[in-house]
C-alpha positions in Angstrom: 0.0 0.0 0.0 1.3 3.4 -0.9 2.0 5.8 2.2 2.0 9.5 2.1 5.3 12.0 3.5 3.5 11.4 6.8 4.3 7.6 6.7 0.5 7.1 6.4 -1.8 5.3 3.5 -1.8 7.7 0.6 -4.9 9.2 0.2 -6.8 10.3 -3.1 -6.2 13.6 -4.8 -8.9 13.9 -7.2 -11.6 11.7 -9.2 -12.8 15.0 -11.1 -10.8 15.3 -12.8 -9.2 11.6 -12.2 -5.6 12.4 -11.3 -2.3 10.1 -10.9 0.3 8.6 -13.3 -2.3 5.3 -13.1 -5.1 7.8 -13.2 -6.7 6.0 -9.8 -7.0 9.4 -8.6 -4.1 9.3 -6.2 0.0 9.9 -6.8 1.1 7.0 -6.3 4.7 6.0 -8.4 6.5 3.3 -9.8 9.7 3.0 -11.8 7.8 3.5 -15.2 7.1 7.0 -14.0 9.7 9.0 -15.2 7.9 12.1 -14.0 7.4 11.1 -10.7 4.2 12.2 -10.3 3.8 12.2 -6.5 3.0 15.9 -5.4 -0.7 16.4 -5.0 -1.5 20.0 -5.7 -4.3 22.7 -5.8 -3.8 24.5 -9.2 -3.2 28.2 -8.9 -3.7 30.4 -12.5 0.2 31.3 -11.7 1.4 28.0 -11.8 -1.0 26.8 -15.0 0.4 29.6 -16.8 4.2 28.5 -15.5 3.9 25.3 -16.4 2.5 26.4 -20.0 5.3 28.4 -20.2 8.0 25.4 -19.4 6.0 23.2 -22.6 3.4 21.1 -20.5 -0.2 22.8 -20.9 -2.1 21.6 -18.7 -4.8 24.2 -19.6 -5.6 22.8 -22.7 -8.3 20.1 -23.1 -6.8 17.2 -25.2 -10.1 14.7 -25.0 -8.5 11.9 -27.8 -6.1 11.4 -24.4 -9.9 12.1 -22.0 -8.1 15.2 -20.7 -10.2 18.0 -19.5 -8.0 20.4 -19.1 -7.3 22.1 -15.4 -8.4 25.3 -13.8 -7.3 27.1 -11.0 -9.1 25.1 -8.1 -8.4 21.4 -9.4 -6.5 19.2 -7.7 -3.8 17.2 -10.0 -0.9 15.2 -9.3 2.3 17.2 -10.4 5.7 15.9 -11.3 8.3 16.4 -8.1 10.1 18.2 -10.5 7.6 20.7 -11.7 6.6 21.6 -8.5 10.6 22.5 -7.7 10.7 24.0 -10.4 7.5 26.5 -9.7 8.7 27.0 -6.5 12.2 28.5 -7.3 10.2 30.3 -9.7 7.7 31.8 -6.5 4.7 30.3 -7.8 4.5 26.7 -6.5 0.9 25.9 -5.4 -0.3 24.6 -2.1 -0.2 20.7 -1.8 -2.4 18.3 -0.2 0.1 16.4 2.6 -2.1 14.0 3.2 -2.5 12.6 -1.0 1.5 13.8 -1.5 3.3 10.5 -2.0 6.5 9.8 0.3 8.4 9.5 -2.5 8.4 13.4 -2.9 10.7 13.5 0.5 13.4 12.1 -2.2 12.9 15.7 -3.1 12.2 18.2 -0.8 12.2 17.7 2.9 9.0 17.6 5.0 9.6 20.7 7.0 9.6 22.7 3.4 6.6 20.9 2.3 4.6 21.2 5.7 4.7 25.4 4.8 2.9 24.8 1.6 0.1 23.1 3.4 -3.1 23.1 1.8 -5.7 24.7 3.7 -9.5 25.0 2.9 -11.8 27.6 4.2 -9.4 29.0 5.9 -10.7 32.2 7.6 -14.4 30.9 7.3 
């Protein structure tokens, strides 16, 4: 069973729109993910529009691959790489610890990720 940073059973990202290298909804890994698509994100405009920039649109609908194409709000499973990326770059967006994959500590250490906490409702 795949566990999450915290050491716990990963949870799911998203089902709408189904997330995940396997597209089960969660970020889990193997070795056939070169991308290593473990971070579980909430999609900011800023980082749609960085990522377009780097040459993966993830804006775009592409429905021959039953893509919808992400807004700001969705949840998705990014790359570990990506999100290092966006976050040299000041606009990483907030991550979901819980559905993050521990495989993503390969990457970035917990204390760093803990700040980019997803929080909903927050204030409400």
């Amino acid at each position: 069973m795949s566990k999450n940073i915290f050491g716990e059973s990963l949870m799911i990202c998203s089902l709408e729109p189904r997330t995940g290298y396997f597209r089960d909804g969660c970020c889990q890994t193997d070795d056939q993910d070169r991308g290593t698509h473990t971070v579980c994100a909430v999609m900011t405009e800023d980082f749609l529009q960085f990522s377009k920039s780097m040459g993966n649109d993830l804006i775009t609908p592409l429905p021959h691959y039953d893509f919808p194409g992400l807004k700001a709000g969705d949840k998705w499973c990014l790359c570990a790489g990506r999100w290092m990326e966006a976050y040299h770059a000041g606009v990483a967006p907030a991550i979901i610890l819980e559905a993050t994959h521990e495989k993503t500590l390969e990457y970035l250490p917990l204390a760093e990720l803990v700040k980019f906490a997803y929080r909903e409702n927050v204030g409400d």
